[in-house]
C-alpha positions as CSV (number, residue, x, y, z in Angstrom):
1,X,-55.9,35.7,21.8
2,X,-54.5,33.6,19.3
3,X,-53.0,31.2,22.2
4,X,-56.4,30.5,23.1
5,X,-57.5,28.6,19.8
6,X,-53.8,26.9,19.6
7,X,-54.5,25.6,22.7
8,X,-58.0,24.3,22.3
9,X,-56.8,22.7,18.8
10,X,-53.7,21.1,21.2
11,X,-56.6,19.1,22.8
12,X,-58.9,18.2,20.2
13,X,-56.4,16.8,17.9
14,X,-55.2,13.3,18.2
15,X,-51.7,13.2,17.1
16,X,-49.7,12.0,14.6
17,X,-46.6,12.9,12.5
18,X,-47.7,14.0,8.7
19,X,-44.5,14.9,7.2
20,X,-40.4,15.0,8.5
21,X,-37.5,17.6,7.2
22,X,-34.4,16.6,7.7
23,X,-34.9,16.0,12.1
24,X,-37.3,17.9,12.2
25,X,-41.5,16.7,12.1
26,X,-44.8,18.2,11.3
27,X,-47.3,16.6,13.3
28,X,-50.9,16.5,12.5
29,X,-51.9,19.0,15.5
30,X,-49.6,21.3,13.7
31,X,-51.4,21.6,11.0
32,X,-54.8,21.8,12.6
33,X,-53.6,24.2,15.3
34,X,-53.1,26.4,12.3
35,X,-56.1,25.7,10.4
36,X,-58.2,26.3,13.6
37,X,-56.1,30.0,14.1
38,X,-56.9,31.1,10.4
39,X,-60.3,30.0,10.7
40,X,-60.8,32.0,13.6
41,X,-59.4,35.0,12.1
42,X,-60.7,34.5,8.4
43,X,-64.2,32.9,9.6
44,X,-63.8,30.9,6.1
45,X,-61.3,29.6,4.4
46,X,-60.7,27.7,0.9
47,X,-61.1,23.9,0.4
48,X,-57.2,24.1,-0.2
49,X,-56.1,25.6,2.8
50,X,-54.4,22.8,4.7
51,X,-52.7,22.2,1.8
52,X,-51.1,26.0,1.8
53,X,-50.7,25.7,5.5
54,X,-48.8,22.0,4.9
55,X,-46.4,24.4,2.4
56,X,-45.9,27.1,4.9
57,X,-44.9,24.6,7.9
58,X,-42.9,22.5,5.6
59,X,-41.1,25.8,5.0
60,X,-40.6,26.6,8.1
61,X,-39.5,23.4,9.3
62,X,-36.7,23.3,6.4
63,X,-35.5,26.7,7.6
64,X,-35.3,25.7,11.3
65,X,-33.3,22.4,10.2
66,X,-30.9,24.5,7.8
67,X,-30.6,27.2,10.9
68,X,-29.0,24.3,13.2
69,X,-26.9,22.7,10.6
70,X,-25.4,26.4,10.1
71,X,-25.4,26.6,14.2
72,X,-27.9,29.7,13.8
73,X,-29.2,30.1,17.5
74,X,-31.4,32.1,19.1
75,X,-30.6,32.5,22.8
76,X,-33.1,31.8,26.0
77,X,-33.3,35.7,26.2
78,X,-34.3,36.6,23.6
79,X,-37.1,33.9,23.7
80,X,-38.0,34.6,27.1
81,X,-38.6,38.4,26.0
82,X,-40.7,37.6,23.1
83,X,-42.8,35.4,25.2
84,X,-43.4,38.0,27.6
85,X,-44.2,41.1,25.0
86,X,-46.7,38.5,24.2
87,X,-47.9,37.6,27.6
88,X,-48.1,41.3,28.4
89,X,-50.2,42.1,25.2
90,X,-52.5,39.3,25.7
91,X,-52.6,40.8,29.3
92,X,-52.9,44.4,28.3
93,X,-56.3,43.3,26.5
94,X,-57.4,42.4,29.8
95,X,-56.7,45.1,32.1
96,X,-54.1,43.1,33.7
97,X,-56.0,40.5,35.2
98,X,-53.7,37.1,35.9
99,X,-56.9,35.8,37.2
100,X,-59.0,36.4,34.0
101,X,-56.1,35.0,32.0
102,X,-55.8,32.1,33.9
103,X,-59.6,31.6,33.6
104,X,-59.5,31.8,29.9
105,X,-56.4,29.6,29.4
106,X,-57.0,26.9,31.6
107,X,-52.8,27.5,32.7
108,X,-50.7,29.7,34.7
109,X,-48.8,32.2,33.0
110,X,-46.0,30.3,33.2
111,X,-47.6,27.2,32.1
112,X,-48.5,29.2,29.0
113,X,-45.4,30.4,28.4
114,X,-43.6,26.9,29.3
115,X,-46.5,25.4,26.3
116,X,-44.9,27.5,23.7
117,X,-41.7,28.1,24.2
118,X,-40.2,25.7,21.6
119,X,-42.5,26.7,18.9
120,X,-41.9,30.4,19.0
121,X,-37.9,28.9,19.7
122,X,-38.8,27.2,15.9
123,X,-40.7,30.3,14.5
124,X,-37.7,32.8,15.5
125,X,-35.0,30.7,14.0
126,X,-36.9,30.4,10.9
127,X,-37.2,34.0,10.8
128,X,-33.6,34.2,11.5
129,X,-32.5,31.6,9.0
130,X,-34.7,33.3,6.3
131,X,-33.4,36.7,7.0
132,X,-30.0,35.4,6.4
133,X,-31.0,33.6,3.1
134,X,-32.2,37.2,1.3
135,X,-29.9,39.2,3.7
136,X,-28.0,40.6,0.2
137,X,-31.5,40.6,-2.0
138,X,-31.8,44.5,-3.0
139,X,-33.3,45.8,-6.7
140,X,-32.0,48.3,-8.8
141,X,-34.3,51.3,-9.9
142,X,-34.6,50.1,-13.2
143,X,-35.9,46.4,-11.8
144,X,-38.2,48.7,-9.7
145,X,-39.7,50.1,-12.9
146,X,-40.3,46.4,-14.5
147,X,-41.9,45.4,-11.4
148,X,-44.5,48.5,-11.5
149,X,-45.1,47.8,-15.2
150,X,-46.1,44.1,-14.7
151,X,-48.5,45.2,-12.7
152,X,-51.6,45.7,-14.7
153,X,-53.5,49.2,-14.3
154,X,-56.8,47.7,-13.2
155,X,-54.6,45.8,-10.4
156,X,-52.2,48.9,-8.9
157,X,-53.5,49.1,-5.4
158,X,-55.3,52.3,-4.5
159,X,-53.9,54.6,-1.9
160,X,-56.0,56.7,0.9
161,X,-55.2,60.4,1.4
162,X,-51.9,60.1,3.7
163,X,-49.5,62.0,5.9
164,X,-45.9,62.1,6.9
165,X,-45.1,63.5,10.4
166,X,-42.4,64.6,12.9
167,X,-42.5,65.0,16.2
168,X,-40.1,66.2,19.5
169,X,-41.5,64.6,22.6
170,X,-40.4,65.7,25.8
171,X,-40.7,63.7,29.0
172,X,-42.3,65.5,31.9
173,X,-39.5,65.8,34.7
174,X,-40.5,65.5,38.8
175,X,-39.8,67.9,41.1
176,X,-37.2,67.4,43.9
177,X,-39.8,66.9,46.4
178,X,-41.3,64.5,44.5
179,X,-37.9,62.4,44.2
180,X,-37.7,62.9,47.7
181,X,-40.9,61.5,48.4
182,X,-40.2,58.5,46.4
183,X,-37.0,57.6,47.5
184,X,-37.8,58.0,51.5
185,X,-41.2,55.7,50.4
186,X,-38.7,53.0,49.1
187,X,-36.3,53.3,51.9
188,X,-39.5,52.3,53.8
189,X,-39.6,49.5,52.3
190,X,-36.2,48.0,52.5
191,X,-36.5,49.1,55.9
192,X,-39.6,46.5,56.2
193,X,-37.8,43.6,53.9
194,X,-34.2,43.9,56.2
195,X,-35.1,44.6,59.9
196,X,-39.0,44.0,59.5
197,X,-38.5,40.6,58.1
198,X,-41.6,40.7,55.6
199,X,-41.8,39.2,52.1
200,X,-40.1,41.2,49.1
201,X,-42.6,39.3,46.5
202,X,-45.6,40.7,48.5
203,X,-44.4,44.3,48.8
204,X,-43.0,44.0,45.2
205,X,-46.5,43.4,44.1
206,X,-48.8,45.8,46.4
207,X,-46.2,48.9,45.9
208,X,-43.8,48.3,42.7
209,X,-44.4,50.8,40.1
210,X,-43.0,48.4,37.1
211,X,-46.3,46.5,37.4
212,X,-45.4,43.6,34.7
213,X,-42.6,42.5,37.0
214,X,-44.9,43.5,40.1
215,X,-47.6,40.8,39.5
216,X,-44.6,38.6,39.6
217,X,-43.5,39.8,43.2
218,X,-40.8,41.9,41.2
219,X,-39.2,39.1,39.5
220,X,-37.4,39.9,36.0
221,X,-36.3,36.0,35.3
222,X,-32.6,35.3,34.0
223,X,-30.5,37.7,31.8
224,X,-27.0,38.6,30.8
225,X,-24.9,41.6,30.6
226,X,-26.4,44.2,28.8
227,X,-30.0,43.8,29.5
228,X,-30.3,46.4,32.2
229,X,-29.4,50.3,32.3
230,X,-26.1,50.7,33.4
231,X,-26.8,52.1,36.9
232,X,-29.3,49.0,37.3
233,X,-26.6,46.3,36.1
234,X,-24.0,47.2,38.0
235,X,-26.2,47.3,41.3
236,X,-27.1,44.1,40.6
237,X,-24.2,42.2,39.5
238,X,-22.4,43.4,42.9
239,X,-24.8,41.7,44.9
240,X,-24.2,38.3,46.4
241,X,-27.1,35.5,45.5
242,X,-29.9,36.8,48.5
243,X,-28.6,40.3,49.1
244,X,-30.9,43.3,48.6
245,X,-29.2,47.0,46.9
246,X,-29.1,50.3,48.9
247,X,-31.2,52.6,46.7
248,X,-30.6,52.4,43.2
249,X,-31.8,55.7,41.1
250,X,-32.5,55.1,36.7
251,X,-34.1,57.2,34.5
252,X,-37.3,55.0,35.7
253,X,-37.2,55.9,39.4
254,X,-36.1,54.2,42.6
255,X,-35.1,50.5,42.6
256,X,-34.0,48.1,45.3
257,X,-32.8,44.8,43.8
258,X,-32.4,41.3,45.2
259,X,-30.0,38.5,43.6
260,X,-32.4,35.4,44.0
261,X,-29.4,33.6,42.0
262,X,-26.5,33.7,39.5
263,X,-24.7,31.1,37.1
264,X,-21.8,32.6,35.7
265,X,-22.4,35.3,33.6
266,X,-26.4,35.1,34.2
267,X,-28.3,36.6,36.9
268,X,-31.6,36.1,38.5
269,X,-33.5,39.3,40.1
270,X,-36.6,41.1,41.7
271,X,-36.8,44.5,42.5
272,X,-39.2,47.1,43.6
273,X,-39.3,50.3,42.0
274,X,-40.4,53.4,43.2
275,X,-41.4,56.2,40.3
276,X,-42.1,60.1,41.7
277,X,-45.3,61.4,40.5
278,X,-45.3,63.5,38.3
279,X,-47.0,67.1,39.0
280,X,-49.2,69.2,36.6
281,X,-46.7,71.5,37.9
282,X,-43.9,69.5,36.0
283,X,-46.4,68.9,33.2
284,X,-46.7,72.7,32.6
285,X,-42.9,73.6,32.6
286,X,-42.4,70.5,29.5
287,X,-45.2,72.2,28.3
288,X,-43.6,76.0,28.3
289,X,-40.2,74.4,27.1
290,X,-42.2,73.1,23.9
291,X,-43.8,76.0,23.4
292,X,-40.2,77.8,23.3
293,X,-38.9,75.3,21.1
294,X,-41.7,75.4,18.7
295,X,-41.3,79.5,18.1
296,X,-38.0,78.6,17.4
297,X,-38.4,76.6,14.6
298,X,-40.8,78.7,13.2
299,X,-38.3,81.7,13.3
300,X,-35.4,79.5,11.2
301,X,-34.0,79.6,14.2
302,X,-33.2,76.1,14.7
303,X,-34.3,73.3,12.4
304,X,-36.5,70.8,13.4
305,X,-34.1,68.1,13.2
306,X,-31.9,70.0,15.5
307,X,-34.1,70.6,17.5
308,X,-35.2,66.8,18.6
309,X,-31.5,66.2,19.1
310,X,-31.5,69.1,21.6
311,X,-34.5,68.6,23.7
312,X,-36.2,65.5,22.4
313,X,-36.4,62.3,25.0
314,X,-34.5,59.6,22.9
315,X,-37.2,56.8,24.8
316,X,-38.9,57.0,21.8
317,X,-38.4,55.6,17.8
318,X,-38.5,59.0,16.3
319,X,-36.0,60.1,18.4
320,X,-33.4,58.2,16.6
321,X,-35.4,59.3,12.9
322,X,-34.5,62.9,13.0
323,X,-38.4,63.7,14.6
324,X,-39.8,61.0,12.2
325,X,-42.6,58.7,12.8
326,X,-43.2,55.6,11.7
327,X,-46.1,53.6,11.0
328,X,-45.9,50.3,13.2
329,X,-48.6,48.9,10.6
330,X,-46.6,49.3,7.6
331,X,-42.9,49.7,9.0
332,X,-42.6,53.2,6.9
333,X,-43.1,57.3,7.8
334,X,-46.5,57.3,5.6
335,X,-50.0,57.4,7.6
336,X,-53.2,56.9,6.7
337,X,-55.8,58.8,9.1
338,X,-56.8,55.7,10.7
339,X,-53.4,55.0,11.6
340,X,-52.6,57.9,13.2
341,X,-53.5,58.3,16.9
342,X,-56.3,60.9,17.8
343,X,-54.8,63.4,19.1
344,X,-52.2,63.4,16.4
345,X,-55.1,63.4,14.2
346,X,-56.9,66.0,15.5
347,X,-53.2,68.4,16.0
348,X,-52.7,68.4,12.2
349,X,-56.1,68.1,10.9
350,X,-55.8,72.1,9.9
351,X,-52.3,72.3,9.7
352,X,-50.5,73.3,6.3
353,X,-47.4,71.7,5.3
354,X,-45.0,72.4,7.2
355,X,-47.1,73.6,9.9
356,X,-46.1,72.5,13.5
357,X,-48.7,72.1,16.4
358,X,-49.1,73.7,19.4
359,X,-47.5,71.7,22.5
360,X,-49.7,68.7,23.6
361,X,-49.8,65.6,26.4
362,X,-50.5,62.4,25.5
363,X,-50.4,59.4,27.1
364,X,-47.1,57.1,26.6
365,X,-47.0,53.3,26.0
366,X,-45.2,53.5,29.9
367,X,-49.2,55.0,30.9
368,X,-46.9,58.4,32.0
369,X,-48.2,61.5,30.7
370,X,-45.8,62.9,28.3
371,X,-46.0,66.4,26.1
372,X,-45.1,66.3,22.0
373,X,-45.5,68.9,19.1
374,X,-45.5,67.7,15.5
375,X,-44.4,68.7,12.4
376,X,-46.9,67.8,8.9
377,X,-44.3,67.2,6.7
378,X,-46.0,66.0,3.5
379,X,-49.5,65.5,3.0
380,X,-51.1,63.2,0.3
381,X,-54.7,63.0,-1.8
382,X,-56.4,59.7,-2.6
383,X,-54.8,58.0,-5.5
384,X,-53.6,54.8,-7.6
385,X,-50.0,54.1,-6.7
386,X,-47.5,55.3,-9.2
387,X,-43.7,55.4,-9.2
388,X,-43.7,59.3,-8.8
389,X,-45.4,59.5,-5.4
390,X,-45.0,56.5,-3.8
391,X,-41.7,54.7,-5.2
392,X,-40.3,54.1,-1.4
393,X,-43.4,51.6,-1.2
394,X,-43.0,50.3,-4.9
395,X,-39.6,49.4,-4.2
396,X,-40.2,47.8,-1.1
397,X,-43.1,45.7,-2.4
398,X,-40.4,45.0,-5.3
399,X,-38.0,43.8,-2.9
400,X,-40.0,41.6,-1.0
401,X,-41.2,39.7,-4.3
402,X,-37.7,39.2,-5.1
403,X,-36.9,38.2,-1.8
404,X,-40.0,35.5,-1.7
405,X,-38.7,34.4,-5.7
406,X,-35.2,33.7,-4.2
407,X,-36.4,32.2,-1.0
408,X,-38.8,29.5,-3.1
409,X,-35.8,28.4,-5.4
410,X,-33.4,28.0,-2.3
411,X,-35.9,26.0,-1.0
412,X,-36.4,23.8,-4.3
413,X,-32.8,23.5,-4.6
414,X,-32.1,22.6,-1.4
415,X,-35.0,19.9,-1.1
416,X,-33.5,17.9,-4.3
């Protein structure tokens, strides 16, 4: 919701410009547009906070200025995607509803995303710039060790009981009835768009199955090659601008794809997609393979590792972690309770180390119902941090101080 209280700051704020870097300026709504965010969050703040927010933008603004006079870019895509993953989270917190969004916002969607485009442009090459700065900043073990002894006793953060935890998730298949089903449903449907004459945006959006696009009447904006899954891509870049695809199968379904337009190596799309249900039926036989799997690797019969590489779906992180999870709060494999989700909680809760679950379902970020067994692999009491258990997060807290000392003195040295 953050875009909310940008945008009423946008309007309160008469402007003017406070600072320059190089080409680049810090207006005065700047600043207050973050004032009025970190008020919001914080509900108070210190009588020196624009002054620490001045800092920051300053910052930020020297980095963006550096990033063009290196020619760092960041292309359209990859600002249009951000600017949807946001769109859709902001969404997601309200069941989907364009209508309550555009009640809240005062904007269209892509009025919102048109307001803030150039800013989270800035903010990404920043990022960028600054990643390339301390790209070679590492520590040494022994320059972990100073950094844990500077830290007075009294002052070593305290760590909740946690957990580290691998999992195999496998993804339900349909049956071939099902695919039939689904694929003589879309064939329908092109049927209606090429002799029936009716709208592709309006059937995208009462019948597509990839509902951000569907809200949209099926449109997925401008990209390059590369994007898409293969069998997707290839579909589409065949197509002349206002042609529609034959059936197109993925690993998400059924697709039928219209060019709307292309400019060069770029291409503009909709498509409808079609996904077969998914039976308990189907449900049941992921559920039995698990089970196999899972006796398995209690008899030494395959490890665990192996195991995910084998009959694992690779559509999610810990695929590509040997089973491991990781926590998207802290970037690392280490969990405290509240970060893990229920059900996982509730699998391991009377598990030994080592221990692996029984087979489970669990709903998947896609809303699909998918099936998972985990493995407890190491299991923590409450503590004070100290190099022998939790070294992986002193040495990363080490890093990042080195990487914020080295950042501060590029940036003196470079404003002289």
């Amino acid at each position: 919701m953050a875009l909310a209280h940008v945008a009423t700051a946008q309007k309160q704020v008469v402007d003017e410009i406070i600072a320059n870097v190089g080409t680049e300026i810090v207006l005065l709504s700047d600043l207050e547009e973050q004032y009025s965010l970190l008020l919001a969050q914080q509900g108070t703040l210190p009588p020196d906070a624009r002054c620490a927010i001045l800092e920051q933008l300053l910052t930020q603004k020297l980095l963006v200025n550096q990033a063009k006079l290196d020619s760092v870019e960041v292309s359209d895509e990859e600002v249009e995607a951000q600017l949807n993953a946001r769109i859709e989270q902001i969404l997601s917190y309200m069941n989907n509803d364009v209508r309550q969004f555009e009640e809240y916002y005062g904007q269209t969607i892509g009025e919102v995303k048109e307001a803030f485009r150039e800013d989270l442009r800035d903010q990404m090459l920043a990022e960028r710039m600054r990643s390339q700065i301390v790209a070679d900043i590492t520590v040494t073990p022994s320059e972990v060790v100073e950094f844990y002894n500077r830290i007075p006793h009294d002052s070593l953060p305290y760590f909740n009981s946690e957990v580290e935890v691998s999992e195999i998730v496998v993804k339900p298949q349909p049956s071939a009835e099902e695919k039939a089903e689904a694929r003589q449903q879309l064939e329908e449907l092109r049927r209606r768009i090429v002799e029936g004459g009716e709208d592709f945006g309006e059937l995208a959006r009462k019948f597509s199955d990839d509902f951000g696009s569907a809200r949209l009447g099926g449109d997925l904006g401008w990209a390059k090659r590369g994007k898409f899954v293969p069998e997707f891509e290839a579909a589409a870049y065949r197509l002349e601008p206002g042609e529609i695809s034959d059936i197109v199968e993925t690993e998400f379904g059924y697709h039928i794809i219209q060019l709307l337009e292309r400019r060069g190596n770029q291409i503009h799309t909709r498509h409808i997609l079609i996904k077969p249900r998914i039976s308990q039926a189907d449900v049941d036989r992921a559920v039995a393979l698990l089970d196999s799997v899972r006796m398995l690797v209690l008899a030494d019969s395959m490890s665990f590792s192996e195991a995910v590489k084998r009959f694992g779906t690779d559509a999610v992180q810990s695929y590509n972690n040997d089973g491991r999870m990781v926590n998207p709060r802290t970037g690392n494999t280490f969990f405290e309770i509240a970060d893990l989700d229920p059900d996982v909680y509730f699998a391991i809760d009377t598990l030994e180390v080592g221990g692996v679950t029984q087979p489970f379902t669990f709903t998947a970020p896609n809303g699909e119902k998918w099936v998972r067994i985990v493995k407890l692999e190491a299991r923590s009491e409450p503590h004070r941090a100290s190099l022998s258990l939790d070294y992986a997060k002193i040495r990363k807290a080490a890093i990042e101080a080195k990487k914020n000392e080295y950042l501060y003195n590029w940036v003196m040295r470079t404003i002289r």
